[in-house]
N, C-alpha and C positions, 0 to 999 in steps of 0.2 A: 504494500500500500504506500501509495507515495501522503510526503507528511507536505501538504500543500499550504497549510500556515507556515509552516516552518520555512519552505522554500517563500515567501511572502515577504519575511523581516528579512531574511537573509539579503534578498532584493534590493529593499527598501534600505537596508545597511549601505549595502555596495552604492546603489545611486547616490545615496547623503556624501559616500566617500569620493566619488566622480565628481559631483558636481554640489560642492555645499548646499543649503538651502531651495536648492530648487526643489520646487511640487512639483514637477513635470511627472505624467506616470504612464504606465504598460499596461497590455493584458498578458497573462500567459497561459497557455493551455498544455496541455501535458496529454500526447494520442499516441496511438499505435505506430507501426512499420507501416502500415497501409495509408492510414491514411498522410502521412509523412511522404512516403513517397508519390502520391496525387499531387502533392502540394508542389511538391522537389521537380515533379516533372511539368504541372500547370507554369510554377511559376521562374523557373530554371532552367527548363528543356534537359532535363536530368532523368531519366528514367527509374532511379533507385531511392532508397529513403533515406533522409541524414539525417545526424543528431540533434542539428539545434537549426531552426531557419529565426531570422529575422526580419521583419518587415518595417522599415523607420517610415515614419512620416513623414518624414523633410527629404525623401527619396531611396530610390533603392541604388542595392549595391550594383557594379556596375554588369556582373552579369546574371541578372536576373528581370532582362529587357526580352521577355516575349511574349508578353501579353498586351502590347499594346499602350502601358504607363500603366493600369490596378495592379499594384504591389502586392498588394495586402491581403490579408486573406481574412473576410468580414465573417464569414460564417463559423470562425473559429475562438471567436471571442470570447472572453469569459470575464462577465464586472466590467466593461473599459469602460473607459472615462469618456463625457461626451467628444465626440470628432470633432465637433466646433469650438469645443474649447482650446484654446493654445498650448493647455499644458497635458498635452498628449503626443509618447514618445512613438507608441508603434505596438506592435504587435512580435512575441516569441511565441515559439512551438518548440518542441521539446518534445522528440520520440524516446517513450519509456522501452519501448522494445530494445531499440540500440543502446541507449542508456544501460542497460541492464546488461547485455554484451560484454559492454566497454567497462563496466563495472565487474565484472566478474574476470575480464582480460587481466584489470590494470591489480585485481585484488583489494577492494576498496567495496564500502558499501553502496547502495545505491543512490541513495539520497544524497553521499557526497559527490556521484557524479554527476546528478542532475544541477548540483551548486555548480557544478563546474561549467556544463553546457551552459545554464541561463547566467552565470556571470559573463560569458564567450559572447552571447547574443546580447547580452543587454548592452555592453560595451559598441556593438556592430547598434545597437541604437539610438549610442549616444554621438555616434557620427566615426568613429576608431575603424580602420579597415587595415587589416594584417597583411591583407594582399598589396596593399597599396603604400604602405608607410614604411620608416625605416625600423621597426620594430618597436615603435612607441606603443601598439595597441599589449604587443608580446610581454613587453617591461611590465607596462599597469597591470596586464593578468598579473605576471608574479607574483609582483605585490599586494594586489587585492587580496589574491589568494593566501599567499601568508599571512595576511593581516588580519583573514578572517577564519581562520585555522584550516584551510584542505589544502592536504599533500597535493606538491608540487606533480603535476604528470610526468 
């Protein structure tokens, strides 16, 4: 059973430490391999499922242009904040099936993988792209990471 409060403050932790005081906020949902890889392949052109996707509102990453400009995936929502408000970051997903994989690979529990994926995507929502930078997005994990107790990958 995933502890979905728990993954909540955790969140809420990490964005206080990204970005002080900001209310800016997320939805996150937590789904299968299936439907993870609909999304991976809708919104991707990726035919398989991944661990963590993110959808920012201030735009997507750069390859995940083939739909058209809808990023995001509405029907995945869970509590978001109203769209019209400004202080709305985006949308995570987070496949519990891989999660749980990748947690049993790395020898760690599961719930501290899932901290790991949505600190990964949250950061791809605070505008951070690993693909693109010179590993500043790579540093801040680090340290997020250590500072909020999960073993380093």
């Amino acid at each position: 059973m995933v502890d979905t409060a728990g993954l909540e403050r955790f969140l809420e932790a990490i964005a206080e430490d990204i970005s002080p005081g900001d209310a800016r906020g997320a939805s996150l949902r937590v789904v299968s391999d299936a439907a993870m890889r609909e999304l991976n392949r809708t919104y991707r052109g990726k035919d398989q499922p991944t661990d963590v996707l993110a959808f920012p509102v201030s735009g997507p990453p750069a390859d995940t242009r083939h739909d058209g400009g809808n990023h995001r995936a509405p029907e995945l929502l869970v509590d978001p904040w109203p769209r019209e408000e400004p202080g709305y970051l985006g949308d995570l997903v987070v496949s519990v099936d891989t999660a749980s994989r990748q947690a049993a690979e790395r020898g760690r529990p599961l719930d501290a993988e899932l901290r790991h994926l949505a600190l990964h995507g949250l950061l791809h929502l605070f505008g951070y792209d690993h693909e693109a930078d010179r590993g500043e997005m790579a540093r801040l994990e680090r340290l997020l990471r250590l500072r909020h107790g999960l073993i380093p990958r």
